[in-house]
C-alpha positions as CSV (number, residue, x, y, z in Angstrom):
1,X,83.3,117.5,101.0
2,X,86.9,118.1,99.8
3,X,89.8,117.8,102.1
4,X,93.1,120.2,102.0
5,X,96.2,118.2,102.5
6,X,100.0,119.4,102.7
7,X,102.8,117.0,101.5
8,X,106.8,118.0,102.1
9,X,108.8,115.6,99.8
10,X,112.6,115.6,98.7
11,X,113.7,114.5,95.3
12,X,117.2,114.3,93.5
13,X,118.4,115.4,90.3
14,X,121.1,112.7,89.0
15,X,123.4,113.5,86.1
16,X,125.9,111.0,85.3
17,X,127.9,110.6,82.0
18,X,125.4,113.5,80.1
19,X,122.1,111.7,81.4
20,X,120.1,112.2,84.0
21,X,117.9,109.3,86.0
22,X,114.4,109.4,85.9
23,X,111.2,107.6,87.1
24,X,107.8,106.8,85.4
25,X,104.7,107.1,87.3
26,X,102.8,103.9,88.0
27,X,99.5,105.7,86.9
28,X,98.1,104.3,84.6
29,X,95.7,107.6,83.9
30,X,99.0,109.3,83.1
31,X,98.8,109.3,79.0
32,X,101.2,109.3,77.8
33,X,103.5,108.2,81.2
34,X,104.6,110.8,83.1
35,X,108.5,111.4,84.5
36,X,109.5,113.0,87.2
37,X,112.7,112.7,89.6
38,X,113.3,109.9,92.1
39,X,112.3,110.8,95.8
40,X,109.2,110.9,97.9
41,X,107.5,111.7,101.0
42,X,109.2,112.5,104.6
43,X,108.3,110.3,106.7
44,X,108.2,111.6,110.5
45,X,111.4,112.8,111.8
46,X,113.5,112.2,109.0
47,X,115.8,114.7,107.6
48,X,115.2,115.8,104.0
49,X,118.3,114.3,102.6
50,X,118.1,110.8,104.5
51,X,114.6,111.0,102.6
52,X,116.0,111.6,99.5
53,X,119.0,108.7,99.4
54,X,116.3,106.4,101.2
55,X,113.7,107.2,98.0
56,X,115.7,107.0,95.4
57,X,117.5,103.8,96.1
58,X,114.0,102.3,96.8
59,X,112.7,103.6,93.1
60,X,115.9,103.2,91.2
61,X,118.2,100.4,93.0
62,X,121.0,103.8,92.6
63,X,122.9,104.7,95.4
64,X,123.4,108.4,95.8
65,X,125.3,110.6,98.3
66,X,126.4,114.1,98.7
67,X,123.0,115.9,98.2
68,X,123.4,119.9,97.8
69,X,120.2,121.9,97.8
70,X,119.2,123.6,95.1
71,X,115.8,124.7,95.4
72,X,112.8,124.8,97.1
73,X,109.4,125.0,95.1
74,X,105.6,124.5,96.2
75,X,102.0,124.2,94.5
76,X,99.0,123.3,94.7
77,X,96.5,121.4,92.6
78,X,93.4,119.4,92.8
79,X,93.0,115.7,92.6
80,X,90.5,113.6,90.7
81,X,88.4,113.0,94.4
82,X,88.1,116.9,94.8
83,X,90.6,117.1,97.3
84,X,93.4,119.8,96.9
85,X,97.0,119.0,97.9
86,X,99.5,121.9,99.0
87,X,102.9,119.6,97.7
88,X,106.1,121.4,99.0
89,X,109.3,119.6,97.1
90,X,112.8,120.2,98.2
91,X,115.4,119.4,95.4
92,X,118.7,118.3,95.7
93,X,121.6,117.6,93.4
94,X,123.1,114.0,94.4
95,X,126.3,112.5,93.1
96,X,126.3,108.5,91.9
97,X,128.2,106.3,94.7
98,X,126.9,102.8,93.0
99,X,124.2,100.3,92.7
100,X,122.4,99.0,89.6
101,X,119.2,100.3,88.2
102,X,116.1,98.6,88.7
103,X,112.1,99.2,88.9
104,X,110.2,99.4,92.1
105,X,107.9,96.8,92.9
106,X,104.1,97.9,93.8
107,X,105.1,101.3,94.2
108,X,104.1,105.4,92.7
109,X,106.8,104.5,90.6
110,X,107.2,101.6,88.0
111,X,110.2,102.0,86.0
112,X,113.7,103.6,86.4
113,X,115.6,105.3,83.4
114,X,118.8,107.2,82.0
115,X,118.0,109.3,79.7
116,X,119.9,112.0,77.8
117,X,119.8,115.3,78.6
118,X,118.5,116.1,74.9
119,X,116.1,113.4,75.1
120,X,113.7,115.2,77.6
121,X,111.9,117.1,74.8
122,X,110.5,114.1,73.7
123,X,109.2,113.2,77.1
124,X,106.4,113.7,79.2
125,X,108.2,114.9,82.3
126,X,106.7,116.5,85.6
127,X,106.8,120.5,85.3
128,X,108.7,120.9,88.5
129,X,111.0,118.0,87.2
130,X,111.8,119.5,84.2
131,X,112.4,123.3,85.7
132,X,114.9,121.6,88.5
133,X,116.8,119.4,86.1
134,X,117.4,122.9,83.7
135,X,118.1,124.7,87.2
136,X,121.2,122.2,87.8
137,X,122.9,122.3,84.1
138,X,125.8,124.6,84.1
139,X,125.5,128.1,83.1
């Protein structure tokens, strides 16, 4: 019997010097690798943005401060077990404040990136990702 499960997570969108930071899925079903933004799960009375500097410095080693919201976006899709998840993801714009880039260890994530902004084409990056990341470019 399938299960219905609801996940609130917070991500960031990091553009420094004309590239943005990006994380590859530790999946290895993802072919080819999937990208998405740094960030994760809330974990019980956190605030969205603690979870967001929290995540990505645990998936990227970067330090980030000064989140400002820029959208909220939700779906829904079925996993391989049957089960469907309702995934709510609140995205943020963060500024650098320092650290060094690094992969997490044992983790949904296995390796952290810059890439340039007109690299993404060539990627496989998340829908939602790829949709905020165009959302924050200047118009």
């Amino acid at each position: 019997m399938s299960k219905q499960h609801t996940s609130v997570r917070s991500y960031g969108i990091l553009v420094h010097e004309g590239r943005v930071a990006l994380v590859r899925s530790s999946n290895p079903h993802h072919d080819p690798p999937l990208w998405w933004l740094p960030g994760g799960g809330i974990d019980f009375g956190e605030a969205p943005e603690e979870t967001l500097i929290r995540e990505f410095e645990e998936e990227t080693g970067l330090v980030v401060h000064e989140p400002v919201l820029l959208a909220v976006t939700s779906d829904i899709r079925r996993r391989d077990n049957g089960d469907r998840i309702h995934t709510v993801r609140i995205l943020y714009t963060v500024t650098l404040r320092g650290g060094e880039l690094r992969h997490e260890i044992h983790g949904t994530t296995d390796h952290a990136a810059w890439f340039a902004l007109e690299e993404l084409a060539t990627l496989n990056v998340a829908d939602y990702a790829r949709a905020a990341i165009d959302a924050a470019q200047p118009k």
